[in-house]
C-alpha positions in Angstrom: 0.0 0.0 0.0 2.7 2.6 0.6 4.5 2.0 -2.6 1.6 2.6 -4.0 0.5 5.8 -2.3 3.9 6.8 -3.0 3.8 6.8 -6.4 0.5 9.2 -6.0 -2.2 6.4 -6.4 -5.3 7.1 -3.9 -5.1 4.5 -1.2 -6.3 3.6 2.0 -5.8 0.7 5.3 -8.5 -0.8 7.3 -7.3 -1.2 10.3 -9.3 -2.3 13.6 -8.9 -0.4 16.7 -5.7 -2.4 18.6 -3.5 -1.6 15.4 -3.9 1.9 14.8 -1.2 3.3 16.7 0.7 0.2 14.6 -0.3 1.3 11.6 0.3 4.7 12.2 3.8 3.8 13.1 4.2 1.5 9.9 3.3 4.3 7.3 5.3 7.1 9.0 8.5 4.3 8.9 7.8 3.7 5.0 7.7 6.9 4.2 4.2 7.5 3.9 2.5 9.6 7.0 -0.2 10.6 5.4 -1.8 7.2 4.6 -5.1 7.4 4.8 -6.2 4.5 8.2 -10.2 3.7 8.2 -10.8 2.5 11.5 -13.5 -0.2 11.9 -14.6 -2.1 15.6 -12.1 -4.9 16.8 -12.3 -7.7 16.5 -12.5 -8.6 12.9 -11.8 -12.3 13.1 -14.3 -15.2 14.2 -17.3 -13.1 13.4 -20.6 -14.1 11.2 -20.7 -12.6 7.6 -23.5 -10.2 9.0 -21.2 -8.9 11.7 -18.2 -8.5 9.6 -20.5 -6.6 7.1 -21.4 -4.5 9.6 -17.5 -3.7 10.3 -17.0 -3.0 6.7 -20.4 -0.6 7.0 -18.5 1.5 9.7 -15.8 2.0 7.0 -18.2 3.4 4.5 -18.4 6.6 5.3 -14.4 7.3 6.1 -14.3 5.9 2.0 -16.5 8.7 0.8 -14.8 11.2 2.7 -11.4 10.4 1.1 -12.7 10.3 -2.2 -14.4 13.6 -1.2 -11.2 15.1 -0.4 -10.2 13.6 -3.8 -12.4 16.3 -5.2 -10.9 19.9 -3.4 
């Protein structure tokens, strides 16, 4: 994903709440600070389909404001 955002594609990481301060460390060490990180409810694993498309429904609306702030 960095090498990516580095090379100015629009990008983004879900990450659940216990490995935000991780991934925020991760993307300043490769170079990319700014990576966008959409934070959904822990945990992710051993849920029902329902429950983790409810996790992926939490992420909805931090997508549309990135591709929001695509358009400024």
């Amino acid at each position: 994903m960095c090498e990516l955002r580095k090379r100015g594609l629009v990008t983004a990481v879900i990450v659940s709440e216990p490995f935000l301060k991780l991934g925020k460390t991760q993307a300043r060490v490769l170079g990319v600070p700014d990576l966008p990180l959409l934070l959904i409810p822990h945990p992710l694993g051993g849920l029902s389909l329902e429950q983790v498309e409810g996790r992926a429904a939490h992420a909805i609306p931090q997508v549309l404001e990135l591709i929001r702030g695509l358009s400024k």
